[in-house]
C-alpha positions in Angstrom: -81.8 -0.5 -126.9 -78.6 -1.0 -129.0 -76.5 -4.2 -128.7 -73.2 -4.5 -130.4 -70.5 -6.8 -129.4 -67.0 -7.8 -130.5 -64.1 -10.6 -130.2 -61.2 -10.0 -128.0 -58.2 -12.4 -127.1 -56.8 -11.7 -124.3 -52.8 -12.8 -124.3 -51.6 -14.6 -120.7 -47.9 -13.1 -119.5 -46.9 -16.6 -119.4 -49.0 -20.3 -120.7 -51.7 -20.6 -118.3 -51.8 -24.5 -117.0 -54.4 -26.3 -114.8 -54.9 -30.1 -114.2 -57.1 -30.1 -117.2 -55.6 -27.7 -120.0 -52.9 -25.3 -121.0 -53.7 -21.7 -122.7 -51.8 -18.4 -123.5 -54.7 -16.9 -125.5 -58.3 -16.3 -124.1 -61.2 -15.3 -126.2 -63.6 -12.9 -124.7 -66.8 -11.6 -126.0 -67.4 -7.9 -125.0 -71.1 -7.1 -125.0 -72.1 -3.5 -125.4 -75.6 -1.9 -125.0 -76.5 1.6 -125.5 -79.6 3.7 -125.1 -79.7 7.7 -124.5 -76.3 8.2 -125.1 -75.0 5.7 -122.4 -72.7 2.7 -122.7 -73.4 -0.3 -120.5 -70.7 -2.2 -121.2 -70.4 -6.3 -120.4 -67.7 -9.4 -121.0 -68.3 -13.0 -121.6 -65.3 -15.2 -120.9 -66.2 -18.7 -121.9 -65.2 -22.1 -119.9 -64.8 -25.3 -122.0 -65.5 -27.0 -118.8 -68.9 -25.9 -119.1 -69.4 -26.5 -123.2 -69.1 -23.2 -124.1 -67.0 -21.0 -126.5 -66.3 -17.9 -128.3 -67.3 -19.1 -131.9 -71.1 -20.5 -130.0 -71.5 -17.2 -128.5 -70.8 -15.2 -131.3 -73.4 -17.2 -133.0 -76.1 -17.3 -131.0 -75.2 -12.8 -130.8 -75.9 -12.8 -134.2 -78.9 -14.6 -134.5 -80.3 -11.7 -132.2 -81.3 -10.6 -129.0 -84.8 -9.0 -128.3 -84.9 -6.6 -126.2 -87.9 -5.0 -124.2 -89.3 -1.6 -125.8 -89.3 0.1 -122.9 -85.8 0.3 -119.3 -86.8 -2.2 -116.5 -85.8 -2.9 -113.6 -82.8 -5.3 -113.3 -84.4 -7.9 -112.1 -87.2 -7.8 -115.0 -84.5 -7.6 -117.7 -82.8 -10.3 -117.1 -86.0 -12.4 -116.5 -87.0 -11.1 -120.2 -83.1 -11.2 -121.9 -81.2 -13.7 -120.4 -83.6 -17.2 -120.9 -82.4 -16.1 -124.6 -78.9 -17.3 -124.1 -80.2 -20.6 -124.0 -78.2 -21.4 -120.8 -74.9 -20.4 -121.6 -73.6 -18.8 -118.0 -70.6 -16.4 -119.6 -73.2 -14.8 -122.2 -76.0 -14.1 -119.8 -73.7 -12.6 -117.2 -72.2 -10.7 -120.3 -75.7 -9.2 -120.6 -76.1 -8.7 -116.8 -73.4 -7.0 -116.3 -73.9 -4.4 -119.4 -77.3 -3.8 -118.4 -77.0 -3.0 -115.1 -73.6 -1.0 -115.7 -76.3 1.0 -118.3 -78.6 1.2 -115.7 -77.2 2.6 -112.8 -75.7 4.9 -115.2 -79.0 5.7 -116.2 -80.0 6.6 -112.5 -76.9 8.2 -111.8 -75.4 5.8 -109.4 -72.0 4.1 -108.6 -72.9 0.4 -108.8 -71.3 -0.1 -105.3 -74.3 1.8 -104.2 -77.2 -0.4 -106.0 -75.6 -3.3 -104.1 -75.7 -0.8 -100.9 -71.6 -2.2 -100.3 -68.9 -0.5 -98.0 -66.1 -0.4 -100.6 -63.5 0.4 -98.2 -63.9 -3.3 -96.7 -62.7 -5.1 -100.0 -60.5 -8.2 -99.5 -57.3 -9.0 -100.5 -57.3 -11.0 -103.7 -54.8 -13.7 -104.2 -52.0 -13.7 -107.1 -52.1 -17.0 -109.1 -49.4 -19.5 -110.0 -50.7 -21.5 -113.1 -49.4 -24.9 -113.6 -46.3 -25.0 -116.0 -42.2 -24.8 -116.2 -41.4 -25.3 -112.4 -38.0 -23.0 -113.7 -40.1 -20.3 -113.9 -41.4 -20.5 -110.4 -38.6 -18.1 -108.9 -39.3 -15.7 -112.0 -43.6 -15.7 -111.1 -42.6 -15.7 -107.3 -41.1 -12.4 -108.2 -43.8 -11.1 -110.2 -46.3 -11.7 -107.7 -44.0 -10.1 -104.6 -47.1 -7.3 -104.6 -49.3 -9.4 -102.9 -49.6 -11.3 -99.8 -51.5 -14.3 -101.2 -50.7 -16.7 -103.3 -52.9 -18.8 -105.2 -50.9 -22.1 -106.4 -52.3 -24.5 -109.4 -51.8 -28.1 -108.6 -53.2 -31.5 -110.2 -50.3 -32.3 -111.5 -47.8 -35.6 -110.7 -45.5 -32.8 -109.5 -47.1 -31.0 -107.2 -45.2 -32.2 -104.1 -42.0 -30.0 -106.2 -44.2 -27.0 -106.7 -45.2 -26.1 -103.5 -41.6 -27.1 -102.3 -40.3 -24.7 -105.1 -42.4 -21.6 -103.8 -41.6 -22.5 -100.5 -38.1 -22.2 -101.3 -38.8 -18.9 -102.5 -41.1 -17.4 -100.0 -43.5 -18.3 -97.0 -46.5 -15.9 -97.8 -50.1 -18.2 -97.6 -50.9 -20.0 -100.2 -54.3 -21.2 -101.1 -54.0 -24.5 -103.8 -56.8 -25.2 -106.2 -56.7 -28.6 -107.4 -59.4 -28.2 -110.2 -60.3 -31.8 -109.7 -57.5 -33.2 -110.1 -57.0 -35.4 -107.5 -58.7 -38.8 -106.3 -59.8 -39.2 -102.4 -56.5 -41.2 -101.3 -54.4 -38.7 -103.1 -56.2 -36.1 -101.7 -55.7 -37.0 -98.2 -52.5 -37.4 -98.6 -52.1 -33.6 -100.3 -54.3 -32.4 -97.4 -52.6 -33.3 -94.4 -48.8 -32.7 -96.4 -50.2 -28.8 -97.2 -51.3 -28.2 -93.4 -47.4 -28.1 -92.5 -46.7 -25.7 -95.8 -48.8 -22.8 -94.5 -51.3 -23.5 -96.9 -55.2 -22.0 -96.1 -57.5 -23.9 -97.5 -57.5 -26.1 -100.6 -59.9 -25.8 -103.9 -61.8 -28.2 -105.7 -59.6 -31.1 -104.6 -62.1 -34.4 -106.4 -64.0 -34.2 -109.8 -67.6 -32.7 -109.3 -69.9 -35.9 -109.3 -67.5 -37.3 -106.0 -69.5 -35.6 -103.7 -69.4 -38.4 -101.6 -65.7 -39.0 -101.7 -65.6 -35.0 -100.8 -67.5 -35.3 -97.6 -65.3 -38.1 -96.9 -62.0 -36.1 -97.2 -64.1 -33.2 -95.4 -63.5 -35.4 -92.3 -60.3 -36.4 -93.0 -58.6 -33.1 -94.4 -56.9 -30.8 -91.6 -57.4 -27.8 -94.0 -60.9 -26.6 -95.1 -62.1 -27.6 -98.2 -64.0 -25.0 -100.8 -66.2 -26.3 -104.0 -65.5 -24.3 -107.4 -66.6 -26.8 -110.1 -69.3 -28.0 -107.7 -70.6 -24.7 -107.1 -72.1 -23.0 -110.3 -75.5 -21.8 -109.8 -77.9 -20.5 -106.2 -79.6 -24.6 -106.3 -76.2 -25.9 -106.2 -75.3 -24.6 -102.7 -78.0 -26.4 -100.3 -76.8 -29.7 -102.5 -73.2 -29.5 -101.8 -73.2 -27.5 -98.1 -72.1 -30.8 -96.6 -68.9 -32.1 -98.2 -67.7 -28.2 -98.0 -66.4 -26.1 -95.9 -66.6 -23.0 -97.9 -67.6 -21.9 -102.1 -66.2 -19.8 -105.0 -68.8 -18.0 -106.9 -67.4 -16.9 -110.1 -69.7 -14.3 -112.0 -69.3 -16.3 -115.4 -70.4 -19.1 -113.8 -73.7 -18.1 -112.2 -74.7 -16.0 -115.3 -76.1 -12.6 -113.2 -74.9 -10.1 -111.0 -78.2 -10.7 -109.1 -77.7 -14.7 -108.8 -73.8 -13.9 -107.4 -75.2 -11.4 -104.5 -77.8 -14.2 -104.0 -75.2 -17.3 -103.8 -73.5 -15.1 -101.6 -76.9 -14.9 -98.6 -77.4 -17.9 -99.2 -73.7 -19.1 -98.3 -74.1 -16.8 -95.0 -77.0 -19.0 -94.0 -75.4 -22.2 -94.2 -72.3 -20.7 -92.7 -69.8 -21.5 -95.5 -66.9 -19.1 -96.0 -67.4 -17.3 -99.3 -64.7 -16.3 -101.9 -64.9 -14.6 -104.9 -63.3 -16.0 -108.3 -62.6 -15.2 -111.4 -61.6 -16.6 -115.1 -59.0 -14.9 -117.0 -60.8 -11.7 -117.5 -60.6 -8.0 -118.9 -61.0 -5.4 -116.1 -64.7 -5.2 -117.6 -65.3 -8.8 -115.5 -62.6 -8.1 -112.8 -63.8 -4.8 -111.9 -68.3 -6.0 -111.8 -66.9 -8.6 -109.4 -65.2 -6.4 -107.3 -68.4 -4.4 -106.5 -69.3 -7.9 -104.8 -66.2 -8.5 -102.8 -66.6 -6.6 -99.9 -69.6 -8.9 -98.9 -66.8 -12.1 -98.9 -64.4 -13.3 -96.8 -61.7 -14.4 -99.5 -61.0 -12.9 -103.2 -59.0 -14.5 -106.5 -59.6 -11.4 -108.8 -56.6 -11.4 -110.4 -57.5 -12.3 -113.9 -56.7 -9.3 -115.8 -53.2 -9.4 -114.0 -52.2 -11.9 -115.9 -52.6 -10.5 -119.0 -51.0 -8.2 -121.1 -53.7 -6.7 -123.4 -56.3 -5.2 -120.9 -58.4 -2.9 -122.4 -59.8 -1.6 -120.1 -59.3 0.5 -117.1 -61.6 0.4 -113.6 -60.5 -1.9 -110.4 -57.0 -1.2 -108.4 -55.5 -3.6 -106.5 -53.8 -1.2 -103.2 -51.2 -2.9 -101.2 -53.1 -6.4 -102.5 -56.3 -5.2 -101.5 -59.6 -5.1 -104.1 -60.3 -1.2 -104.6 -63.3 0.1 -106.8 -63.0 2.5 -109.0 -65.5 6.0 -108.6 -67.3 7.1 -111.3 -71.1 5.8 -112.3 -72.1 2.5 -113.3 -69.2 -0.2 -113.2 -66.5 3.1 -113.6 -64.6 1.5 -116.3 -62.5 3.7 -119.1 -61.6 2.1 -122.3 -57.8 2.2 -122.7 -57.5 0.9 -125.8 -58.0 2.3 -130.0 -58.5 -1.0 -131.7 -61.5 -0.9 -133.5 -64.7 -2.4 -132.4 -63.8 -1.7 -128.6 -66.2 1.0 -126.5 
């Protein structure tokens, strides 16, 4: 099997601001491997949170992969490939996403179909407000009049003025994601002020080690409560159940399209609500999540929305709802002649 892989910055529409950083350029690392004249293709987008980046990817690519001589199974590849990544999430799921997008390729099936996944049952996906010039909010308002969700950035010591500025603009849901940047009183506060301003549920309100204090506002909080930053990997969900009243799995976080439809049964049996995330993303990322998001009950896949170099072409949002493309595989069509690309 053939690995080649390339650097791609992906370029936000406008500065993309959470409670911890600001960007308007995103590196990705697209993965590519080929074998019998088929392209399974794969992204990494990499999370400082988490210690990773571009440049440490790259690095460890070129150092080399081994690959088995002979096409397994899914489940065997990534058991032999992905310990090889030395734990970084965004590059293991890049090879877990290529390889099964080459696989069911291989055995001439739509990758909806591996997961066995009614695609017409695909929720809506929210439209994200990033933190950043509240001036702009009637502008990004505008831009996101398409869908019916919005998904609002806060951590900030003007928050109270955001949401009052897109309320002054429109009354669609929101859903606010915090990205730990709050502490428990302030978050209690937040929570019961956001039950009166239509807002759904609220996002990683405390830093990840107050799981304590999270419970604690559990109690308190008249909205529901859902762990991103607490909920990375299958072991985290049994540990954090409690304090939560729902999870985000994000694909680069969980490092395998087999570990994200395992999070996901495992979330059913503890009876949390389940969405579906996303970093900023080509529709290589977007569009292998999507073939999951039929099975959730909430979706933020957005991430190649907000950008304005996609390269690629494969999921639809329809009247704000996730749509798959056909075709075998992931279904994704490069759109793009800069060198380097497949």
């Amino acid at each position: 099997m053939k690995l080649s892989f390339t650097r791609y910055d992906l370029h936000c529409f406008h500065p993309f601001g959470i409670s911890r950083n600001t960007h308007e350029t995103y590196p990705e690392i697209f993965v590519y491997l080929e074998q019998d004249g088929i392209i399974g293709r794969g992204e990494a987008s990499p999370s400082d949170r988490y210690g990773e980046s571009a440049d440490l990817i790259m690095s460890k690519l070129e150092k080399g992969i081994k690959f088995p001589l002979d096409p397994l199974s899914p489940d065997k590849f990534e058991a032999n490939v992905l310990p090889q990544c030395n734990g970084i999430k965004a590059m293991e799921m890049a090879f877990s996403m290529a390889y099964l997008d080459w696989w069911t390729q291989k055995e001439g099936m739509a990758m909806k179909n591996f997961f066995g996944i009614d695609d017409k049952k695909g929720p809506q996906t929210s439209f994200t407000i990033a933190i950043g010039n509240i001036n702009l909010i009637p502008q990004k308002v505008k831009e996101a009049e398409p869908y019916n969700i919005l998904k609002v950035k806060l951590g900030t010591d003007h928050d109270y003025e955001i949401i009052n500025a897109i309320r002054a603009e429109t009354d669609k849901v929101i859903r606010v994601d915090a990205n730990e940047g709050w502490n428990l009183e302030t978050a209690v506060e937040m929570c019961k002020w956001l039950a009166d301003k239509n807002v759904e549920y609220v996002e990683q309100p405390l830093p990840a080690e107050n799981v304590a204090e999270t419970a604690e506002l559990k109690n308190k909080s008249p909205i529901p409560l859902f762990a991103d930053e607490n909920c990375i990997i299958p072991e985290n969900i049994p540990e954090i159940a409690h304090a939560f009243d729902g999870i985000n799995i994000k694909l680069m976080k969980c490092g395998s399209m087999l570990k994200a439809k395992e999070m996901i049964e495992m979330a059913r049996e503890l009876d949390l609500s389940i969405m579906l995330g996303c970093m900023i993303e080509s529709s290589i990322g977007i569009t292998a999540a999507a073939h999951l998001s039929p099975l959730v009950d909430h979706a933020d896949l957005d991430g190649h929305l907000l950008i304005d170099n996609d390269p690629y072409i494969g999921v639809r949002i329809e009247d704000g709802r996730v749509v798959i493309p056909d075709g075998l595989g992931l279904g994704i069509e490069l759109d793009s002649d800069q060198p380097g690309l497949k």
